[in-house]
C-alpha atoms as a printed R data frame, in Angstrom:
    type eleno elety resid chain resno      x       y       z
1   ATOM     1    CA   UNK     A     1 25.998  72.447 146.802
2   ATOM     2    CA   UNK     A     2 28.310  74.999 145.318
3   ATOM     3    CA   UNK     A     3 28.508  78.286 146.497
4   ATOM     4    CA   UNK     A     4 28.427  82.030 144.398
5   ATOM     5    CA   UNK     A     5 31.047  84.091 146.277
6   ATOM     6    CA   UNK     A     6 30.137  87.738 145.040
7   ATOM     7    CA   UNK     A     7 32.690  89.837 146.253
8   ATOM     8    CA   UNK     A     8 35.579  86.738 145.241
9   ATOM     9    CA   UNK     A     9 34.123  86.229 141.879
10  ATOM    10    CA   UNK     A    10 32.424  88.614 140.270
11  ATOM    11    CA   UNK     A    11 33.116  91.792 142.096
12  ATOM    12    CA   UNK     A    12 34.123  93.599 145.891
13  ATOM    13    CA   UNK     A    13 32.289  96.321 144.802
14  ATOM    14    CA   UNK     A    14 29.054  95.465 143.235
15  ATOM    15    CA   UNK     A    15 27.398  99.001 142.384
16  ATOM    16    CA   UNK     A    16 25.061 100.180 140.010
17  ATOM    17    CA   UNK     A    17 22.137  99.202 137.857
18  ATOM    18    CA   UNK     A    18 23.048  98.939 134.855
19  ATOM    19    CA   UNK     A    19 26.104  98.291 132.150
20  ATOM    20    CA   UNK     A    20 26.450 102.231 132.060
21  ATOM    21    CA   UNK     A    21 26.986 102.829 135.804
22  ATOM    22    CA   UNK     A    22 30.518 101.053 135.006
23  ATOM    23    CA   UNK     A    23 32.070  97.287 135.965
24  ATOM    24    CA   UNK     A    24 30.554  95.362 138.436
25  ATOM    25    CA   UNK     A    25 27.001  96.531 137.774
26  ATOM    26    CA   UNK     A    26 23.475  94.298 138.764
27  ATOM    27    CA   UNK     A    27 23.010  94.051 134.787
28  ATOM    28    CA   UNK     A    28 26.044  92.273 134.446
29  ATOM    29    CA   UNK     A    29 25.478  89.978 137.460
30  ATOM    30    CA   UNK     A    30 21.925  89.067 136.480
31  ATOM    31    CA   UNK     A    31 22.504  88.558 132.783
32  ATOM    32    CA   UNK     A    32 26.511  87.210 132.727
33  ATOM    33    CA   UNK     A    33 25.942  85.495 135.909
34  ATOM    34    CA   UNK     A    34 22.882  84.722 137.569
35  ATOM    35    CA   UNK     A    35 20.725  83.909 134.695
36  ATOM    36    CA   UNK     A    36 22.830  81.299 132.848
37  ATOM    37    CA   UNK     A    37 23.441  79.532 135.673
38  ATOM    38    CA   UNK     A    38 19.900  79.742 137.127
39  ATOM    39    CA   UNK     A    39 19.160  78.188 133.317
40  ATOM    40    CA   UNK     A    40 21.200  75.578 134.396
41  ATOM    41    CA   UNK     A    41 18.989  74.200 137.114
42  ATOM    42    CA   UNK     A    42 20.715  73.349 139.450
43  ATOM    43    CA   UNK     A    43 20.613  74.642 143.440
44  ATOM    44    CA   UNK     A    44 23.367  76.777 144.830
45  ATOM    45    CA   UNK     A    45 24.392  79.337 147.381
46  ATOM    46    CA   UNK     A    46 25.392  83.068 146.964
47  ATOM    47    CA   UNK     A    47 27.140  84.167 149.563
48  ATOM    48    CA   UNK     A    48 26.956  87.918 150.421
49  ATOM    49    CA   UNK     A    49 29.808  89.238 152.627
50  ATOM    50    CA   UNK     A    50 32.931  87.858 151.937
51  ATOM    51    CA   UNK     A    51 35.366  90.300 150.391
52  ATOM    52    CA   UNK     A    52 32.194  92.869 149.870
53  ATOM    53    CA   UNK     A    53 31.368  95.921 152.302
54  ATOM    54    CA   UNK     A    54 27.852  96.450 151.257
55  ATOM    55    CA   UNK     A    55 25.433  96.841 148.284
56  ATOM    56    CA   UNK     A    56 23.339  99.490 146.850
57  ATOM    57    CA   UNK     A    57 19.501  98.577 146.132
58  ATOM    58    CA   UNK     A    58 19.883  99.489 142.682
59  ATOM    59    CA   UNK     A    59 22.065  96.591 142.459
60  ATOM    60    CA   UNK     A    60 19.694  94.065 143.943
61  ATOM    61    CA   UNK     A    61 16.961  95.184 142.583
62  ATOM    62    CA   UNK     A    62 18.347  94.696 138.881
63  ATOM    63    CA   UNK     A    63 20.318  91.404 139.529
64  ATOM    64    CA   UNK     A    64 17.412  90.047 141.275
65  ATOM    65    CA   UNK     A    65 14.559  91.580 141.006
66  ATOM    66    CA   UNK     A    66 15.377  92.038 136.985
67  ATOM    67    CA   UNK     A    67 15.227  87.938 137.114
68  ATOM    68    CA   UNK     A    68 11.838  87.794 137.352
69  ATOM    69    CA   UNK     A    69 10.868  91.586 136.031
70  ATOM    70    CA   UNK     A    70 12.342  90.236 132.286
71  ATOM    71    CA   UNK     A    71 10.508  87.049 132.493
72  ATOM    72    CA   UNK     A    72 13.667  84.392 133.197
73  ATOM    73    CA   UNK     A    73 11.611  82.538 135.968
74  ATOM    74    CA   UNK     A    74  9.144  83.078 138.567
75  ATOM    75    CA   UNK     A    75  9.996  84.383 142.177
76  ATOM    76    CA   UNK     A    76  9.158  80.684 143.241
77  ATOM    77    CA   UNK     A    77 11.843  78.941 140.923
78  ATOM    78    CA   UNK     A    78 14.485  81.382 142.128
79  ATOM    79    CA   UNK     A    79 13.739  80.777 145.509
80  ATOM    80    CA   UNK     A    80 13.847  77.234 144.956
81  ATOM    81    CA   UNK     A    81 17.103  77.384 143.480
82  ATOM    82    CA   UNK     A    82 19.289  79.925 145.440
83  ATOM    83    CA   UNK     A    83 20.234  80.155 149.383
84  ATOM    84    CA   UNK     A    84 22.050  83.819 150.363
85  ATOM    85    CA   UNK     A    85 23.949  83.022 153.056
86  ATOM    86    CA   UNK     A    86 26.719  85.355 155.230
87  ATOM    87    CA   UNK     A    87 28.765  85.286 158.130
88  ATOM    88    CA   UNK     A    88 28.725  88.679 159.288
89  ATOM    89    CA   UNK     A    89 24.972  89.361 160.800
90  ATOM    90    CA   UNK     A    90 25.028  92.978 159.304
91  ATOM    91    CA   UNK     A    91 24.200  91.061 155.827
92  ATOM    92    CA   UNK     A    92 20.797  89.926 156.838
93  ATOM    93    CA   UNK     A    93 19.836  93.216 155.906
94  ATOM    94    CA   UNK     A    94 20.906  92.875 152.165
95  ATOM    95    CA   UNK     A    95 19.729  89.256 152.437
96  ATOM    96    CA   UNK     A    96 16.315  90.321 153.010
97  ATOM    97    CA   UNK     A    97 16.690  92.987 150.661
98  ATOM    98    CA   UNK     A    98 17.023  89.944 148.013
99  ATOM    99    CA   UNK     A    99 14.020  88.218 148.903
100 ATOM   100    CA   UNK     A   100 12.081  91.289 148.832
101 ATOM   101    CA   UNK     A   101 12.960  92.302 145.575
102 ATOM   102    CA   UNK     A   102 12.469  88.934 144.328
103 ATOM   103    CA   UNK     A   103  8.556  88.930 145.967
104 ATOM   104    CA   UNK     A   104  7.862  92.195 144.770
105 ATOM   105    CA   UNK     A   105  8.742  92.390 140.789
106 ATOM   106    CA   UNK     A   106  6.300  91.145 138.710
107 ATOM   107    CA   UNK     A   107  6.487  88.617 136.254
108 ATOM   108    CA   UNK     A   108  7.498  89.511 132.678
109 ATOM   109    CA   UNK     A   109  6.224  93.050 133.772
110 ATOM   110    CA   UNK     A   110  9.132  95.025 131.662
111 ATOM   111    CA   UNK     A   111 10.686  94.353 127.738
112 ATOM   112    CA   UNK     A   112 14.719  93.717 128.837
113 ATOM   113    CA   UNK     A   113 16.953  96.289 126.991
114 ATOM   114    CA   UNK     A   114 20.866  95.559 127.226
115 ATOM   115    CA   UNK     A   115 22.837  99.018 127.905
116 ATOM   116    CA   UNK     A   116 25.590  96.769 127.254
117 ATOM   117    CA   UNK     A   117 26.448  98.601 123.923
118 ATOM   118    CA   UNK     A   118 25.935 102.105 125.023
119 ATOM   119    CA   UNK     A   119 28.162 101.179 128.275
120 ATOM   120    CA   UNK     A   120 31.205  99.911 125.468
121 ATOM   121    CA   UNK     A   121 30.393 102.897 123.171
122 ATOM   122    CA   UNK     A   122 30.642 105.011 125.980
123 ATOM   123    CA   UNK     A   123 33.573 103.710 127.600
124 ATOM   124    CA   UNK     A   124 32.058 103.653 130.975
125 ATOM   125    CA   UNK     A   125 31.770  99.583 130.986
126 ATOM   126    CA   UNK     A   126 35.070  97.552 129.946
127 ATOM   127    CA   UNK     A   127 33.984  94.047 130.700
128 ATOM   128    CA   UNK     A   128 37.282  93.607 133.107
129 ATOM   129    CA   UNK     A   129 35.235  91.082 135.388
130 ATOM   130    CA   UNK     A   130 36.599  87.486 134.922
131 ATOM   131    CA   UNK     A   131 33.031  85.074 134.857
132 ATOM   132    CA   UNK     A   132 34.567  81.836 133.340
133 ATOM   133    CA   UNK     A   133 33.993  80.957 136.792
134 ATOM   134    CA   UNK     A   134 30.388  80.025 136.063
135 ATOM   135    CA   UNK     A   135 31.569  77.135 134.241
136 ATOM   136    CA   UNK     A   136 31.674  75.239 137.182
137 ATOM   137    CA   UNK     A   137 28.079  76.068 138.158
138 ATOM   138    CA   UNK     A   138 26.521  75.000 134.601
C-alpha cells in the first residue's frame, strides 16, 4: 500500500482553509490531492508527522471533512480507503482530529465554491506546491 507523506509532498506547513489563506491550504489538499486520488479507488496511507510540526483544524476540517461536506464520498468510503498513520505519539491527536471531522460533516450538506480564482487574483495563492506526485497513487 502506498503511503501520502504530507509534510514531504504536498507541504511542511499545511495551514489554512482555503485557496485564499495562501499555499499549502486544506482546499488545495482535498481538491488537488485527496479527492482525485480517493476517485481512484484504491487504499493508501497518509502519514501525518514526518517533516510537519502540527496542523490547524481549519485545515482538517476542509481537507477532510470538505470530502464528505461537498458530496465526493461518504465518511464510510473514506474510511475504507485511507489509514493516518505517525511515528511520533503527539500525532494521535491530529489523527483523531481526522476521523472526527470525517464522522461529523454531513453528506452533500454544502454547494463547493473554489476560492481558487480569488486566491490567483489576489495574489495570496501561487500554486508553488509540486502534486505530480499523485500520479503514482492514480
Amino acid at each position: 500500500m502506498k503511503t501520502l507523506f504530507i509534510g514531504k509532498q504536498f507541504s511542511d506547513d499545511p495551514a489554512g482553509r482555503y485557496y485564499t489563506d495562501g499555499d499549502g491550504n486544506g482546499e488545495e489538499f482535498r481538491e488537488e490531492v485527496l479527492k482525485p486520488i480517493l476517485a481512484a479507488g484504491k487504499p493508501f496511507k497518509i502519514n501525518i508527522d514526518e517533516n510537519v510540526e502540527g496542523y490547524g483544524s481549519s485545515f482538517l476540517v476542509e481537507a477532510f471533512g470538505g470530502l464528505v461536506k461537498h458530496g465526493y464520498f461518504d465518511k464510510e468510503y473514506i474510511k475504507s480507503k485511507i489509514e493516518v498513520v505517525y511515528q511520533d505519539t503527539d500525532f494521535e491527536f491530529y489523527a483523531d482530529k481526522i476521523y472526527k471531522y470525517l464522522d461529523e460533516a454531513k453528506y452533500n450538506s454544502m454547494k463547493y465554491i473554489s476560492s481558487k480564482k480569488a486566491a490567483v487574483d489576489e495574489k495570496r495563492y501561487n500554486d508553488s506546491i509540486d502534486k505530480n506526485f499523485i500520479k503514482e497513487f492514480l
